[in-house]
N, C-alpha and C positions, 0 to 999 in steps of 0.2 A: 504494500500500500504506500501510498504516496508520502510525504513527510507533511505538505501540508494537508488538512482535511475539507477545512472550506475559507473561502475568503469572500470580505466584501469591499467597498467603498472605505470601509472606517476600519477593519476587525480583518486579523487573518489567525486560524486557529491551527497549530499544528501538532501533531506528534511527538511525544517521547519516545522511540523505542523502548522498553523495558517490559520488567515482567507483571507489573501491576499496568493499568488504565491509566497513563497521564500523559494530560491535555497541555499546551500553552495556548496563550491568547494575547496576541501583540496588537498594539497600536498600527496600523498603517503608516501614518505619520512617526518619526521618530521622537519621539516626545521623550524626555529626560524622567521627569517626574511626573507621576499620576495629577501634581496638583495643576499642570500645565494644560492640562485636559479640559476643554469645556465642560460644559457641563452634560449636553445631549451624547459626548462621547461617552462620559462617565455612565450614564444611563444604559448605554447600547453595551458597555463592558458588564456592568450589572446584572444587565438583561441574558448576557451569553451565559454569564460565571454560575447565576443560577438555571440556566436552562440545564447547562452541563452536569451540572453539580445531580440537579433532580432523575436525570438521563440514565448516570452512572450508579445510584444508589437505584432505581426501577429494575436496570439488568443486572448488576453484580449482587443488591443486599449486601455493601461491604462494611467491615466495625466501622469505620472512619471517612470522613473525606478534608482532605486534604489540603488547601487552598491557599498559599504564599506569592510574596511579589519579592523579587529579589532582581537587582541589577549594576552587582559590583562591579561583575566578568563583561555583560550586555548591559550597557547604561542607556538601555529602553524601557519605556512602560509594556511590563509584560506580566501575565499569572500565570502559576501553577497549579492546575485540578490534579488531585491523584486520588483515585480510591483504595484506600490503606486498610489492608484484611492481617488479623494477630498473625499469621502464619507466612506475611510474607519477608523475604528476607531481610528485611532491616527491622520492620516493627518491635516498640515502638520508636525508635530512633528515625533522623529524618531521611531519605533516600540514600544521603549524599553523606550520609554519616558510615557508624560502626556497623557492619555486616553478621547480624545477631542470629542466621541459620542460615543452610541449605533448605529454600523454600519446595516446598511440591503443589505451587500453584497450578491449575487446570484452568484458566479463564482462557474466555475465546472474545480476544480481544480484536480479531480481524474483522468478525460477525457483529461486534461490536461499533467499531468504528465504520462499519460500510452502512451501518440502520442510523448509526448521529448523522451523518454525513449527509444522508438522503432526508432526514427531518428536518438540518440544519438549513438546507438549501429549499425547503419548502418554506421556514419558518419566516417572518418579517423581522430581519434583522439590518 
């Protein structure tokens, strides 16, 4: 599957590779800080972060989700969805942290991201 998922006007959402569900969601514009953002943008960020967020707890049921804005490496306005299950390998530390198991995750994260992909691009965003 592709790296990005969907894009518009304002919003491009793309891929983690990994073994749990995670999402990013960047500014189009490269905007430094969220606070740079109008306010209609902030909304349509809003609008996805929960569209996503609701998306991935309907197919997974996962313990947790996930949701950060970091950009020391990329000084973009961008978010991180991940749907965070006890069993996966980090949990509960952050992705990008301590390596706390060998996961035996089973998610069908392809089936997954090809049904957001196709609501996404049906949705008004």
């Amino acid at each position: 599957m592709e790296k990005i998922l969907y894009q518009n006007k304002l919003l491009r959402v793309e891929i983690e590779p990994f073994e749990i569900p995670w999402l990013k969601i960047f500014t189009i514009e490269p905007y430094k800080e969220f606070s740079q953002c109008d306010y209609p943008l902030k909304l349509e960020i809003l609008k996805l972060l929960d569209f996503i967020e609701k998306e991935m707890i309907a197919y997974f049921n996962p313990d947790k989700i996930n949701i950060a804005s970091f950009g020391n490496y990329l000084p973009q306005v961008h978010f991180h969805i991940q749907a965070r299950f006890k069993n996966d390998s980090f949990f509960p530390e952050p992705t990008w942290g301590k390596i706390m198991r060998q996961s035996d995750l089973k998610l069908n994260l392809e089936e997954f991201y090809t049904q957001l992909k196709f609501k996404l691009e049906r949705e008004i965003f």
